[in-house]
One Martini backbone bead per residue (centre of mass of N, CA, C, O) as a GRO file, in nm:
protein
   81
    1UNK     BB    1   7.413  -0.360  -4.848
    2UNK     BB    2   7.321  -0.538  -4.585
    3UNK     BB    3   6.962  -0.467  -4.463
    4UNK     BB    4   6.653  -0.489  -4.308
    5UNK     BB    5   6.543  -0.370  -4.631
    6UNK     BB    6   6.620  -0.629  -4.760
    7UNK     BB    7   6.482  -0.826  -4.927
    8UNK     BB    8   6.246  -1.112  -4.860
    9UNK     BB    9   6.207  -1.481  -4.857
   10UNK     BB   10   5.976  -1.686  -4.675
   11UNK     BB   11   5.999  -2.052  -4.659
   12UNK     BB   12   5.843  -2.106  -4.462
   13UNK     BB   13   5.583  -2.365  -4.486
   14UNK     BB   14   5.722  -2.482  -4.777
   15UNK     BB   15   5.742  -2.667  -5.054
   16UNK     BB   16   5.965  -2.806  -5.233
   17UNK     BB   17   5.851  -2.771  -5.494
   18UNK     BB   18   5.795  -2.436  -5.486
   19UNK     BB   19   6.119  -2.311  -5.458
   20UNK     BB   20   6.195  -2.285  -5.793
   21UNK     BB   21   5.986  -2.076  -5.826
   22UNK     BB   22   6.031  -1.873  -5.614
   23UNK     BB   23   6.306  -1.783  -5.643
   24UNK     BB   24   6.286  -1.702  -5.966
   25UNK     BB   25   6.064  -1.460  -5.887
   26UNK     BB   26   6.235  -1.336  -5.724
   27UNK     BB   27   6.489  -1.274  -5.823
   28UNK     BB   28   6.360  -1.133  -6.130
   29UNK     BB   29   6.232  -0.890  -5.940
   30UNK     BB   30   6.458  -0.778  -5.860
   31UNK     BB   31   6.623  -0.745  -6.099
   32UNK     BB   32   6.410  -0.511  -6.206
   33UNK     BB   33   6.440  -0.319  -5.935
   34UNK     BB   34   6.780  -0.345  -5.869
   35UNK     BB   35   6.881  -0.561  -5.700
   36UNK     BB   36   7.213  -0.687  -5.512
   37UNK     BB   37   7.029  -0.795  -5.243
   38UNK     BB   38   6.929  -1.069  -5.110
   39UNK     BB   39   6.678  -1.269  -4.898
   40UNK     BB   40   6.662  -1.629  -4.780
   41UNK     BB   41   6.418  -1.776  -4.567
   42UNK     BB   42   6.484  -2.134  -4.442
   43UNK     BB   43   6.596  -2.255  -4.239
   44UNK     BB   44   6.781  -2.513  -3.986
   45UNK     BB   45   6.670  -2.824  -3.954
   46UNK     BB   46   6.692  -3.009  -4.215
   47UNK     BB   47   6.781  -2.864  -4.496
   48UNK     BB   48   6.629  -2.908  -4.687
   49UNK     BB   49   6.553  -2.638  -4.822
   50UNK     BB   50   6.849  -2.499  -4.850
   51UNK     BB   51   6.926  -2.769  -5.068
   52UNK     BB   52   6.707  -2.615  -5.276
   53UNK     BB   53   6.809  -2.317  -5.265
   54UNK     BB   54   7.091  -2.373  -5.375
   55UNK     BB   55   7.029  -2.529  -5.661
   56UNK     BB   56   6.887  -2.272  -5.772
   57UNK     BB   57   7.130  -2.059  -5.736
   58UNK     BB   58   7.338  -2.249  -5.954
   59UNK     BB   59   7.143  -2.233  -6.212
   60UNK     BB   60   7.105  -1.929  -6.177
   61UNK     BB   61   7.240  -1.650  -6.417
   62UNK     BB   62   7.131  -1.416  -6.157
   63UNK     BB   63   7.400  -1.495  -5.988
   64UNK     BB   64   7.672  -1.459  -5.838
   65UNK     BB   65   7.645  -1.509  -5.546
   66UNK     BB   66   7.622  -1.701  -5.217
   67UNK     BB   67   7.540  -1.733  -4.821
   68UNK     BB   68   7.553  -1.808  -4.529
   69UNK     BB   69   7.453  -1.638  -4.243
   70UNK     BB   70   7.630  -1.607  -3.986
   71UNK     BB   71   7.428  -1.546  -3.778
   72UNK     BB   72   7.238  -1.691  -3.980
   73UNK     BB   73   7.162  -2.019  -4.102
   74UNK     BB   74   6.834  -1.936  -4.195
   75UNK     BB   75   6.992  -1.788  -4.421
   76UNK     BB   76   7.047  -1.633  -4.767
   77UNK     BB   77   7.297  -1.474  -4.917
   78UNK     BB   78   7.226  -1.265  -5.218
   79UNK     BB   79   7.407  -1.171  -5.553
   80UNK     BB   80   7.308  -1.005  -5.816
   81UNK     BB   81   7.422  -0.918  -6.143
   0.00000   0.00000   0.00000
């Protein structure tokens, strides 16, 4: 259940080349701790960040599914295998 105590990534004023490795690090590390939701923010204003933090969300083997915040659009919620 996804809670305001649920691990956060905040990628605002982060290079789109660093998401990959941030994202995939965040991911590992949840992983690791046993986490199976976390929360990744990154900014509602031009997409270019969302749409790299899901081609990584995509492409990353330990998630199950992700989808953006309905309530906050500059958020995705991530689900861990």
């Amino acid at each position: 259940m996804l809670t305001s105590k649920s691990p956060h990534l905040d990628l605002h004023g982060e290079e789109v080349a660093l998401v990959y490795a941030l994202v995939n690090e965040f991911i590992n590390d949840n992983v690791k701790m046993g986490n199976k939701e976390i929360v990744i923010i990154h900014g509602k204003s031009t997409n270019i960040l969302t749409k790299e933090v899901h081609q990584v969300l995509k492409e990353n083997k330990k998630v199950a599914q992700f989808y953006l915040n309905n309530w906050n659009l500059g958020e995705t919620i991530v689900i861990l295998k």
